[in-house]
VOVEXPA-737859 format. One line per 10 residues: number of its first residue (from 1); their letters; for each residue x, y, z of N, C-alpha, C. Coordinates in steps of 0.1 Angstrom, whole numbers, plus 5000, padded with zeros to 4 digits. Example, Ala and Ser with C-alpha at 12.3 -4.5 7.8 and 13.67 -1.06 7.14 Angstrom:
// residues 2
1> AS> 5132 4943 5078 5123 4955 5078 5132 4967 5078  5128 4978 5071 5137 4989 5071 5129 5000 5079
//
This chain:
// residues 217
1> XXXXXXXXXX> 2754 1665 5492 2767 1660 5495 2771 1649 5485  2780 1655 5474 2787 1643 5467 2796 1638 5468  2805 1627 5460 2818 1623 5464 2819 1619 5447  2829 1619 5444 2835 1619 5429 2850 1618 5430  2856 1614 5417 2868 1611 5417 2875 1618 5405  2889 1620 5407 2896 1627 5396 2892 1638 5393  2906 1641 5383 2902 1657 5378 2889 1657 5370  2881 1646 5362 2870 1649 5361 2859 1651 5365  2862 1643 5375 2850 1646 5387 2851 1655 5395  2862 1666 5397 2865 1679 5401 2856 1694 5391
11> XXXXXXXXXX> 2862 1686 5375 2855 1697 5366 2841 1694 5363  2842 1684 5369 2818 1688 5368 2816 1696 5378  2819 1686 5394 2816 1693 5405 2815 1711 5404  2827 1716 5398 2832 1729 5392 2821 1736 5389  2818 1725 5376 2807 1737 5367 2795 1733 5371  2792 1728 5381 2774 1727 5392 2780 1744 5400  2788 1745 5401 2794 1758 5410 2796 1751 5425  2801 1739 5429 2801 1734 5442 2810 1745 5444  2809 1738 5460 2823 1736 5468 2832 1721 5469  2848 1722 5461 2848 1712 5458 2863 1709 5467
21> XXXXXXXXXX> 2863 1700 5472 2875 1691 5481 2879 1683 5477  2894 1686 5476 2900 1677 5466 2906 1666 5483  2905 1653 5478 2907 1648 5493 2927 1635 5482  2935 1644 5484 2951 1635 5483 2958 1629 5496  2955 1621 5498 2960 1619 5512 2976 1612 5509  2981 1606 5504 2996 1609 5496 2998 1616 5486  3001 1629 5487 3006 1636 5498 2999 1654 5498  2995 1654 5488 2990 1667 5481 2984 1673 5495  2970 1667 5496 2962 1674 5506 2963 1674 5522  2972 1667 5526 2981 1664 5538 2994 1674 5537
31> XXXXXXXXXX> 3000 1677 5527 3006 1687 5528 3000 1701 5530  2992 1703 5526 2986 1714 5526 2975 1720 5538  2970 1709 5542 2971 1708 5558 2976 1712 5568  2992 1708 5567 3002 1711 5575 3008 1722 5573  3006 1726 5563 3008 1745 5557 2998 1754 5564  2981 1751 5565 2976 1754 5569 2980 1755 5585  2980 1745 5591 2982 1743 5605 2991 1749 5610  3006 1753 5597 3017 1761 5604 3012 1776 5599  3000 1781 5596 2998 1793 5594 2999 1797 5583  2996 1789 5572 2994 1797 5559 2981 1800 5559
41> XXXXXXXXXX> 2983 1813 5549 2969 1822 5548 2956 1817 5538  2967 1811 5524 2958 1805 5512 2965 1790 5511  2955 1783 5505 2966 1773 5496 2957 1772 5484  2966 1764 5475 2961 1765 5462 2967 1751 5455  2959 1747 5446 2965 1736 5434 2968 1736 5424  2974 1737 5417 2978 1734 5404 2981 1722 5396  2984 1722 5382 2988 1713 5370 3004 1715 5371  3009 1704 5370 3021 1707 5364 3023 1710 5348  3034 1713 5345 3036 1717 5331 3031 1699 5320  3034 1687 5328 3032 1679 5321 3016 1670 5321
51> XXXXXXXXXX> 3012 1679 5331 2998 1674 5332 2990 1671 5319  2985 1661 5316 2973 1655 5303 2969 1651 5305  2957 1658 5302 2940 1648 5312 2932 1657 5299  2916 1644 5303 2903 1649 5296 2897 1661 5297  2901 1668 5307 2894 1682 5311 2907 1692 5308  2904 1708 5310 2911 1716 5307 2916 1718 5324  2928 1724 5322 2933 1730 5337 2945 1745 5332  2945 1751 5339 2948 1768 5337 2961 1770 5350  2970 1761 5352 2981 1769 5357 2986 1779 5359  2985 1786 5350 2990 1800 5347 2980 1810 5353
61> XXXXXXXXXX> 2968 1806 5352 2956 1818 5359 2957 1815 5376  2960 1805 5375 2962 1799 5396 2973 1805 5399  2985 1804 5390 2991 1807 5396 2992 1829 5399  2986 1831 5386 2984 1847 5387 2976 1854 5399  2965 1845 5399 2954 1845 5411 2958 1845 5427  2968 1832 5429 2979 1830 5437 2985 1843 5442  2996 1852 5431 2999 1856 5432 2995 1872 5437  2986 1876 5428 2975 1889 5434 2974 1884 5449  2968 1873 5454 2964 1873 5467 2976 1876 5476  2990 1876 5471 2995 1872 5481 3002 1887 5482
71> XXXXXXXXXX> 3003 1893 5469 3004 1908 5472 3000 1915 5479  2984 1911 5479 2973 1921 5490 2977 1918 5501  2978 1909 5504 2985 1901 5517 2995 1906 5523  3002 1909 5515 3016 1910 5520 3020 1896 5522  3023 1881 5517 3023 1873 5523 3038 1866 5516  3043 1859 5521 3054 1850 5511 3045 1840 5503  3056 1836 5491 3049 1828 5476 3056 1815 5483  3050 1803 5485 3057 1784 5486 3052 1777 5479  3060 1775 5469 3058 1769 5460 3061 1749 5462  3053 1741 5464 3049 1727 5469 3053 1717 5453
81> XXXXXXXXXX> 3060 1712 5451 3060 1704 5439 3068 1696 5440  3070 1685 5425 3070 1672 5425 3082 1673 5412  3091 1664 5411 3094 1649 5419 3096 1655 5433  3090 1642 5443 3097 1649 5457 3108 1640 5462  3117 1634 5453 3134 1628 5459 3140 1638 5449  3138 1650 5435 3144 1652 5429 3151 1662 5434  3158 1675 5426 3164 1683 5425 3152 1697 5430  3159 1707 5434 3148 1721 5429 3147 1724 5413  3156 1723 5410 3156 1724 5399 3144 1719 5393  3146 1705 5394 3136 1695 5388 3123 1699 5386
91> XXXXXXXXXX> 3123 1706 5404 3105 1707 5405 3103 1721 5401  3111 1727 5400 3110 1745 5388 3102 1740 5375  3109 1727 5367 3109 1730 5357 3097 1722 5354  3089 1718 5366 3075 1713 5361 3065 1718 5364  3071 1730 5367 3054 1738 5371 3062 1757 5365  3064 1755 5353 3068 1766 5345 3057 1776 5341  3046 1773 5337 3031 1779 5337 3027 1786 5351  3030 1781 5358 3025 1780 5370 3037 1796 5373  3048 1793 5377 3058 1807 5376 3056 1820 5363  3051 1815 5356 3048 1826 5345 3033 1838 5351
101> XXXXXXXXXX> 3025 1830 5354 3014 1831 5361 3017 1841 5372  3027 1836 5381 3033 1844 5393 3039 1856 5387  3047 1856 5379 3057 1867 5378 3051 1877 5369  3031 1871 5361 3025 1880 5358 3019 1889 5365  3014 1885 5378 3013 1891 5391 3025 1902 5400  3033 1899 5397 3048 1904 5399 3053 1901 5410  3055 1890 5409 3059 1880 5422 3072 1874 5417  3085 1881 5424 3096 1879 5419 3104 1869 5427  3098 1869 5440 3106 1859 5454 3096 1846 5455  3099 1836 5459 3092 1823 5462 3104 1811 5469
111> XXXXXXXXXX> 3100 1801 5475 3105 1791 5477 3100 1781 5470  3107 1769 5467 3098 1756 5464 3105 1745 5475  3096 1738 5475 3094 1727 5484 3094 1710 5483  3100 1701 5482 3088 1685 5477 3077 1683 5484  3070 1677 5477 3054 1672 5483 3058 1662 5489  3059 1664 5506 3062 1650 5514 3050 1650 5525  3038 1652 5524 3031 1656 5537 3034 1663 5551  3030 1662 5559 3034 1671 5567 3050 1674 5572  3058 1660 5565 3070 1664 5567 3075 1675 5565  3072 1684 5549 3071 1696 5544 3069 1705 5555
121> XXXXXXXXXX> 3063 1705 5562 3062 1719 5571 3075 1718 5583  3082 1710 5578 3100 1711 5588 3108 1715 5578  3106 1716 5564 3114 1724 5555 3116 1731 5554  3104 1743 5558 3102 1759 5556 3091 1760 5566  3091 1772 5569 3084 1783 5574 3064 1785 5567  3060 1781 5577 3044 1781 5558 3038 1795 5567  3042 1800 5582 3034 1811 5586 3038 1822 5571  3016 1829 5573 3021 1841 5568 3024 1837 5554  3020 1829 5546 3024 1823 5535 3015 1815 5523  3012 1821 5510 3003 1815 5500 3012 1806 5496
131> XXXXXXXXXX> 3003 1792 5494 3014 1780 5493 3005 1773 5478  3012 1770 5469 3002 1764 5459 3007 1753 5452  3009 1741 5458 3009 1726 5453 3008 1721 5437  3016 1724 5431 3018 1718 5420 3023 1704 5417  3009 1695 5415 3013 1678 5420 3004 1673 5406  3006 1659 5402 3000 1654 5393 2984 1650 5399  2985 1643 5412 2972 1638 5412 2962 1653 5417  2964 1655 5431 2961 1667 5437 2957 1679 5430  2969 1686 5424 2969 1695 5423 2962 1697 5410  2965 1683 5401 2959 1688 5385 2941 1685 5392
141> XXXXXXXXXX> 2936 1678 5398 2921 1679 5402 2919 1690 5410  2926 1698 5417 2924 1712 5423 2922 1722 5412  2931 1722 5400 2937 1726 5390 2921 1733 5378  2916 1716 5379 2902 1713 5369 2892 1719 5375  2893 1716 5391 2877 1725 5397 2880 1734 5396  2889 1744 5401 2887 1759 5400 2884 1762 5386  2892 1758 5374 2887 1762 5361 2872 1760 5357  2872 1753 5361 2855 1750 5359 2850 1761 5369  2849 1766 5378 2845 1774 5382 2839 1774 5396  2846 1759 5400 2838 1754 5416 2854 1763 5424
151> XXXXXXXXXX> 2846 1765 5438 2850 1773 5450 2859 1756 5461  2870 1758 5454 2882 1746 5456 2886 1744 5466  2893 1733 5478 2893 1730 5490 2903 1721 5491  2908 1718 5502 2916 1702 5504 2906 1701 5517  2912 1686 5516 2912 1678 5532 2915 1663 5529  2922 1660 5548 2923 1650 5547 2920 1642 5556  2926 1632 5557 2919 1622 5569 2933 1618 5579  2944 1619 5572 2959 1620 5577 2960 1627 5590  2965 1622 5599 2973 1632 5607 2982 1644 5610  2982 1654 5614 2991 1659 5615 3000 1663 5626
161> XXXXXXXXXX> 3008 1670 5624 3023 1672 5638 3016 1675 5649  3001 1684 5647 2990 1688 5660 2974 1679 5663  2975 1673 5650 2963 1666 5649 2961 1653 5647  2954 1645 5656 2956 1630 5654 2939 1627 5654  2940 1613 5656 2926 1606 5657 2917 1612 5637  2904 1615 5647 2894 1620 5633 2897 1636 5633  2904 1648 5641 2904 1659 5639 2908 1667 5627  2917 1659 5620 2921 1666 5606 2911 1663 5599  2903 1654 5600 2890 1651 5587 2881 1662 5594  2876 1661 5607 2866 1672 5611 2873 1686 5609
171> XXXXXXXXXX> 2881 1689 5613 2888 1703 5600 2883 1707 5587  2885 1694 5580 2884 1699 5571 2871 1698 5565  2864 1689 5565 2846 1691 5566 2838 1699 5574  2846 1707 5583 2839 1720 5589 2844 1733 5580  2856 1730 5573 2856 1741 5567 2849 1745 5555  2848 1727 5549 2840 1731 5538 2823 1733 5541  2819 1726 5550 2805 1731 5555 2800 1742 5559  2815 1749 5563 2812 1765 5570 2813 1774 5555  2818 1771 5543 2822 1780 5536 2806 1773 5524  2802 1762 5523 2795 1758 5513 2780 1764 5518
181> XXXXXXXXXX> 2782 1762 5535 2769 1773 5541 2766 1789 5540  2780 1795 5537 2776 1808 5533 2777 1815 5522  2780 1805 5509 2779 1804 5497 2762 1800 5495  2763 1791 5502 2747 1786 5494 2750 1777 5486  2761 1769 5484 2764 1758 5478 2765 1741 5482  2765 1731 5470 2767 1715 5476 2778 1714 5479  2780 1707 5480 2797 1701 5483 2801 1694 5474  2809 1689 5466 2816 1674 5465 2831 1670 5468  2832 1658 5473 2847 1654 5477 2850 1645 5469  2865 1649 5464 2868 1647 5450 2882 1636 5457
191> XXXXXXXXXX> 2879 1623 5457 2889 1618 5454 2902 1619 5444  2914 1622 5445 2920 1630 5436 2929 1620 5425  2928 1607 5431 2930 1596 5419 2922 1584 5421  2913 1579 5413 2904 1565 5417 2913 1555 5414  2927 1559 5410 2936 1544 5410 2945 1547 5423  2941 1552 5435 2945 1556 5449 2935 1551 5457  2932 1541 5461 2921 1529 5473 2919 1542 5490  2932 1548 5489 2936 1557 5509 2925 1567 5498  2926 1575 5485 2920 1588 5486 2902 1588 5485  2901 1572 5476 2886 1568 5473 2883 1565 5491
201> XXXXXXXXXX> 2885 1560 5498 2877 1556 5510 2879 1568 5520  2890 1578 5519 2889 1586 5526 2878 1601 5520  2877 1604 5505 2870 1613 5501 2851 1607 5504  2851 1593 5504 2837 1585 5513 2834 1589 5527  2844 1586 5537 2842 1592 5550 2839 1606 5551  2853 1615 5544 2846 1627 5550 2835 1631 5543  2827 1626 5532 2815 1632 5527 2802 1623 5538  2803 1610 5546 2797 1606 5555 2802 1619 5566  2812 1622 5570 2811 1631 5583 2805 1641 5579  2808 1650 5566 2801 1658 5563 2784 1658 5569
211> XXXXXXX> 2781 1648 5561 2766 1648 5566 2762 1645 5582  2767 1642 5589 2773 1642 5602 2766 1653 5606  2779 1661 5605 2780 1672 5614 2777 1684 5608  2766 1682 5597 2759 1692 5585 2748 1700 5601  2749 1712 5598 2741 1716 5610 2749 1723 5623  2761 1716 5623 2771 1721 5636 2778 1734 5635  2782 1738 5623 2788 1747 5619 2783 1760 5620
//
């Protein structure tokens, strides 16, 4: 059980082959939560177009990957991005890689959304729906572990519209314990900015619950 921070500490975790949890608790992985909770099938993270960091990140493959899933599926495309007071517009034009990606998949329909946490799930509909967060902190450290090649995650410690107290953290450390136990893999919880104090102390706890309730699953 690790804990690590940033997109670089996503792209080691990656290439050990973890299971890696990106833990944004404003607002990335709390959104994505509440996507989950209203019935999305996948979620996913991405880089925006303006993303620059130490490590490499592949937008364009997430988003293709994204989009194959959601074919097989049958599922609608929600697209989650940032600024979240801007325009649609705005948030189109910063996750451009990320739509190229999709429409190499041949994903012609989508929504986009702002990253407001669970607010987001009174905007749209997430049943039945691959949703893929295109955020700076979040999404570009979701962005780095999958390229590196780690089996990628959220969680948070936030509440949601159904879940209060410690339930959304035990969510999401049972998911990753349930999915790193039949992999055969570690874990690490990837704080998704170390200049964020809520994501460093919350990606600490749930790697303490993890070990917890390592066994329950």
């Amino acid at each position: 059980m690790n804990c690590c921070s940033d997109a670089s500490g996503a792209w080691q975790a990656g290439l050990q082959q973890q299971v890696v949890v990106i833990v944004d608790v404003i607002d990335m992985s709390t959104t994505l939560e509440a996507a989950l909770e209203a019935g999305a099938l996948k979620v996913y993270g991405a880089g925006p177009d303006s993303a620059r960091g130490p490590v490499p990140v592949n937008p364009l493959a997430i988003g293709r990957k994204a989009g194959l899933e959601a074919k097989k599926m049958g599922a609608s495309v929600i697209i989650v991005a940032e600024p979240r007071w801007g325009s649609d517009e705005d948030r189109l034009n910063s996750c451009g890689k990320l739509l190229k990606g999709l429409h190499s998949a041949g994903i012609k329909n989508y929504q986009i959304v702002p990253n407001l946490g669970i607010t987001t799930a009174k905007l749209v509909d997430f049943q039945y729906a691959v949703v893929i967060a295109v955020t700076n902190s979040g999404g570009v450290a979701f962005d780095a572990g999958w390229t590196a090649g780690g089996t990628v995650l959220t969680a948070t410690v936030a509440r949601t519209w159904k879940m209060k107290g410690t339930q959304p953290a035990r969510i999401g450390v049972d998911r990753a314990l349930t999915l790193a136990m039949n992999l055969g893999k570690d874990i690490s919880f990837v704080a998704a900015s170390s200049n964020s104090q809520e994501d460093i102390l919350a990606a600490q706890y749930l790697a303490q619950l993890a070990m917890q309730r390592r066994g329950t699953c």
